[in-house]
C-alpha positions in Angstrom: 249.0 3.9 -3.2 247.4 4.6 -6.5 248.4 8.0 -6.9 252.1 9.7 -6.3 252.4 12.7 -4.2 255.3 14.7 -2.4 257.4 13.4 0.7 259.6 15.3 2.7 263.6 14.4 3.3 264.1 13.9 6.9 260.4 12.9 7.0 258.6 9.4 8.9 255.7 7.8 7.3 253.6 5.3 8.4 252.1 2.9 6.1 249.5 0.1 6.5 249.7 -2.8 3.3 246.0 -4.7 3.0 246.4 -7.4 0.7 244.2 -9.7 -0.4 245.7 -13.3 -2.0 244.6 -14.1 -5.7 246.9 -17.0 -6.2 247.3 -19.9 -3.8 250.8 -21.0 -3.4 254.3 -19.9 -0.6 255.0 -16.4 -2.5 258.0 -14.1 -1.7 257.1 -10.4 -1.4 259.0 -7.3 -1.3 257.0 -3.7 -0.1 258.6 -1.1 -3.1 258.7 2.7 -2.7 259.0 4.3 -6.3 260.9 7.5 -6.1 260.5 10.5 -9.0 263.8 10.4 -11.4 265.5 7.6 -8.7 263.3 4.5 -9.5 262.0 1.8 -7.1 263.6 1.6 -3.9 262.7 -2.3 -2.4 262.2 -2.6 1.1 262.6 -6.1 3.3 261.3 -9.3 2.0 258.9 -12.0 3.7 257.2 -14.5 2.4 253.6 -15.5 2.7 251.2 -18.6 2.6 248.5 -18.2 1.2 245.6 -20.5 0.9 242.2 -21.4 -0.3 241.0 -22.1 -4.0 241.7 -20.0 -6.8 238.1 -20.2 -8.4 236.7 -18.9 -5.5 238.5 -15.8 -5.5 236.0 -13.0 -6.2 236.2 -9.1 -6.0 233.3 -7.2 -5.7 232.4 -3.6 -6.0 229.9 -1.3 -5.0 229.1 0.7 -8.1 227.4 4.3 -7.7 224.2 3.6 -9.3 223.4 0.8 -7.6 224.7 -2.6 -7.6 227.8 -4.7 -7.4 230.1 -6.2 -10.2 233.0 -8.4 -10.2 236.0 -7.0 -11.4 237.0 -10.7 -12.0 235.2 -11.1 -14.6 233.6 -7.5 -15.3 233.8 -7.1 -19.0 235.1 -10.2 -19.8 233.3 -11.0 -22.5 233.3 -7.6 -24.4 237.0 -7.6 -24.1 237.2 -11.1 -25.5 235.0 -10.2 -28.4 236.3 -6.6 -29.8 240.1 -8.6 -29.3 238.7 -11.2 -31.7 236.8 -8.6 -34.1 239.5 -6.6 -34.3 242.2 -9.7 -34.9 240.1 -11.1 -37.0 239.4 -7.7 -39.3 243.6 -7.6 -39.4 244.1 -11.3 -40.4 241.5 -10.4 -43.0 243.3 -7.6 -44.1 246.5 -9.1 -44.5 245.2 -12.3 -46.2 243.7 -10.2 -49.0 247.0 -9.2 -50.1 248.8 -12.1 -49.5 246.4 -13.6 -52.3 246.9 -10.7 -54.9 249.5 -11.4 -55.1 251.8 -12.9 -51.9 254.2 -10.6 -49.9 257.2 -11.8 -52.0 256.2 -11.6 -55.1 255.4 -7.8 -55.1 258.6 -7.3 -53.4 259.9 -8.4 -56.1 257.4 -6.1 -58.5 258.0 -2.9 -56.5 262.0 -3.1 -56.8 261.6 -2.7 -60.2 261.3 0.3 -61.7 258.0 1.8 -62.5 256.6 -1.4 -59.7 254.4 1.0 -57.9 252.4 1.2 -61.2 252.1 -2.5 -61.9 250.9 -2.9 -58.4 248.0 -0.3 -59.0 245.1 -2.4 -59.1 241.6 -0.3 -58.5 240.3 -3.2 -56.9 243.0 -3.2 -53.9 242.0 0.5 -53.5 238.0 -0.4 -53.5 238.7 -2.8 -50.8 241.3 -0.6 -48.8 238.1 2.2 -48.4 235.5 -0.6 -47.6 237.7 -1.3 -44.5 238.2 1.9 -44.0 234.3 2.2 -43.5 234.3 -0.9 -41.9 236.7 0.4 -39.1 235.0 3.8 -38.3 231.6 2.2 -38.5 232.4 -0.7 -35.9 234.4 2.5 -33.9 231.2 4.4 -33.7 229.0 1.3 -32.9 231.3 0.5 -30.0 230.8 4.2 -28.6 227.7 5.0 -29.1 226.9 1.0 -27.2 228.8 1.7 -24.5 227.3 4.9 -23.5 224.0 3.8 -23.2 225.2 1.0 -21.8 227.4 2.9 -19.3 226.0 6.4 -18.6 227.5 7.2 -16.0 231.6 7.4 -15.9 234.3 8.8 -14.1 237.4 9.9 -15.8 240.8 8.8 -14.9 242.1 10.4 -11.9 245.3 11.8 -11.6 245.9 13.1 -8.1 248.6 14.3 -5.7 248.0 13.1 -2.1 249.9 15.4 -0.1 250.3 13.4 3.6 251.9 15.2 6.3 255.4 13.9 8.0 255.8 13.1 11.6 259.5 13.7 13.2 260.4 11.6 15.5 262.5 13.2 18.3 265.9 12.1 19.3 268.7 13.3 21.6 271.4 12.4 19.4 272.7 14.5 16.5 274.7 13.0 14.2 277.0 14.3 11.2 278.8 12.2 9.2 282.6 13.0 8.9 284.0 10.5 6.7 282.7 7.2 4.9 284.1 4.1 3.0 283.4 1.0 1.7 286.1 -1.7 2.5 285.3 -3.9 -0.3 287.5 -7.2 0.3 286.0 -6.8 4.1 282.3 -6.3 3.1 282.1 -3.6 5.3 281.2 -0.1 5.9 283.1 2.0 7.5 282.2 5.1 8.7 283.4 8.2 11.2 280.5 9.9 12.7 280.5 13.1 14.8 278.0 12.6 17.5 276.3 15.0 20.1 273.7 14.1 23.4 271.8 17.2 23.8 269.4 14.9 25.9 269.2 13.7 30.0 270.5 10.7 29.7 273.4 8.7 28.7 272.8 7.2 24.9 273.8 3.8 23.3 274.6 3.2 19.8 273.2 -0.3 18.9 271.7 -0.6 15.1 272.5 0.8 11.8 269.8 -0.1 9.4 270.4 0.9 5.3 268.0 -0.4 2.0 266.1 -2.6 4.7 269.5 -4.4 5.8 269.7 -3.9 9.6 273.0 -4.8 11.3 272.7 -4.7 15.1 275.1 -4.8 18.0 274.3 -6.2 21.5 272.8 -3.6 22.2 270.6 -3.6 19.4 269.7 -7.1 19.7 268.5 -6.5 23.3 266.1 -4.0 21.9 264.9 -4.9 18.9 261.0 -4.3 19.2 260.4 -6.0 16.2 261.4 -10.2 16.5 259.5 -11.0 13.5 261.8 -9.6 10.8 263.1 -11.5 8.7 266.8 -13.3 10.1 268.1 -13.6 6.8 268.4 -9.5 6.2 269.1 -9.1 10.1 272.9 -9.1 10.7 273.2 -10.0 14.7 276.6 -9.2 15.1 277.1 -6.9 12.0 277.7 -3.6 13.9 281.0 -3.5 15.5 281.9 0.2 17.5 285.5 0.9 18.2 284.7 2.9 21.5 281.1 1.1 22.7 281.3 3.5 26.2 277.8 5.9 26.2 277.4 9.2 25.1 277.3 11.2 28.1 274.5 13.6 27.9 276.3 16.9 26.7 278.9 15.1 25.6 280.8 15.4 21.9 282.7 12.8 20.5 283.8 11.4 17.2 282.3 7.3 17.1 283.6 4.8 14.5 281.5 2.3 13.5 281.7 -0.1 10.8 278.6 -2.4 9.6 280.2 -5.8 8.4 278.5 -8.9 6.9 278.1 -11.1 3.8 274.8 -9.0 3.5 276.1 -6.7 1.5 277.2 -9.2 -1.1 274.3 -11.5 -1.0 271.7 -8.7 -1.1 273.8 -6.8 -4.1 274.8 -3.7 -1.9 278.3 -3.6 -3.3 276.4 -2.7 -6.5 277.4 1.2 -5.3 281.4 0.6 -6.1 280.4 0.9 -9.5 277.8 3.7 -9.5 279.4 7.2 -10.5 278.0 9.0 -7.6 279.0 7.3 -4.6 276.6 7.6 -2.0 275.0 6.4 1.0 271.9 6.6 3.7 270.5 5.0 6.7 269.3 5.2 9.7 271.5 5.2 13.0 269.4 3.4 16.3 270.4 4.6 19.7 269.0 4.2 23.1 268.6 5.6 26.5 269.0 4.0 29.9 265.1 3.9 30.1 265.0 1.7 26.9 263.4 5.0 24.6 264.6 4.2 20.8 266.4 7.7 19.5 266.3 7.5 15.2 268.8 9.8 13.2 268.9 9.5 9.5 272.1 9.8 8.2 273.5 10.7 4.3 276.7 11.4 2.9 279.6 10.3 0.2 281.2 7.5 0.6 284.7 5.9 -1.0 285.6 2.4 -2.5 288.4 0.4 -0.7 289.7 -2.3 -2.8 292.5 -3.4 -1.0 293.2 -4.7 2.5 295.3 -2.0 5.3 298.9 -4.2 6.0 301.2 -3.6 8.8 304.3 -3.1 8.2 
């Protein structure tokens, strides 16, 4: 999107990426969601192939008065010129008075006292006005050019896309009770109160935080997506300490922890040294008919840095 507009908590959106490939070559690519006072949440990486020859890349538009234009090359050329005009008018500017005299030498002048006066030379001040002149002259020239040139403009748009949410239904209600991160373990641990206000009996099978998804048997016989990428896709990384279903109309307290070397190697245990410890995700259940129930799931969360003994 080109624009930034609200979204609601609790909210699903939908989005469709159209790319097209400039550069030839086997590039990684991450889809980033920039969030207002948070900054850029990255989503799942993949890479992608992409082929053909980089001089026949073209990218043609439709203007409104008729016509197409390349935005490849599309003002080229005048941006190549004013950058050498104006370069070339500061070079100029500088070389005159490193020639009357050079940079060090009227260092040298102006430290002393009464300097300022030495350095008074009418002729700098003739030449300072002519490019003075010069500048507003080429300034006005450039305008008044491109306007005939280009008569018809749009301004720059600043717009607030305002897309409406779906909610997906689920059966399960979850609260979280309690939270930690077991930091020798790489693990998160977490007490969750749970509640099946559905028709059928409800399995627990995927946790899935910052793109990370860490599944459970029963999650890996339901993922409806095998072309995710294995290395963010923990197999075995949701462990349950009571894996029985939730009983429709049934209550009950479910521990759950979400454990793999993902959290290190994708910089997750970055949060141990945040301020505000916090957490979200999404917790994946299903019914006995194979329907996917999503809750989205928040709270605080506490650093463990040492390992439980018995004794």
């Amino acid at each position: 999107m080109f624009t930034s507009g609200p979204v609601e908590i609790g909210g699903d959106y939908e989005y469709v990426i159209k790319l097209r490939g400039r550069l030839p070559g086997h590039h990684h690519i991450h889809p980033m969601l920039a969030v207002n006072g948070a900054g850029p949440i990255a989503g799942p990486g993949g890479w992608m192939d992409i082929t053909g020859n980089y001089k026949d890349f073209t990218n043609p538009i439709k203007l409104l008065v008729g016509g197409t234009a390349d935005t490849e090359v599309a003002g080229l050329a005048a941006g190549l010129f004013w950058h050498v005009l104006w370069g070339s008018l500061g070079f100029f500017w500088i070389g005159w008075f490193m020639v009357r005299p050079m940079f060090l030498i009227r260092a040298r002048v102006l430290a002393q006292e009464g300097g300022d006066e030495l350095l008074n030379d009418p002729v700098d001040r003739y030449f300072a006005f002519a490019m003075l002149g010069v500048v507003f002259a080429l300034i006005a020239i450039g305008f008044f050019y491109t306007d005939s040139q280009y008569p018809y403009t749009i301004p720059l748009q600043a717009g607030e896309p305002k897309i409406k949410a779906t909610h997906l239904k689920s059966d399960l209600t979850v609260k979280v009770l309690a939270a930690d991160y077991d930091v020798p373990g790489r693990a998160l641990r977490m007490t969750l109160q749970v509640t099946n206000s559905g028709e059928q009996p409800l399995r627990i099978g995927e946790f899935t935080t910052a793109g990370i998804r860490f599944l459970n048997k029963v999650g890996v016989a339901n993922n409806n997506d095998p072309s995710y990428p294995a290395e963010i896709m923990a197999q075995d990384g949701l462990h349950i300490e009571d894996e029985s279903p939730i009983m429709p109309g049934e209550t009950k307290e479910v521990k759950l922890d979400s454990r793999d070397s993902l959290w290190e190697i994708q910089r997750l245990m970055d949060l141990v040294h945040d301020p505000d410890q916090r957490f979200g995700g999404l917790v994946m259940s299903w019914d006995e008919t194979g329907n996917r129930h999503i809750n989205s799931i928040a709270g605080n969360i506490i650093p463990v840095f040492t390992r439980a003994t018995a004794g």
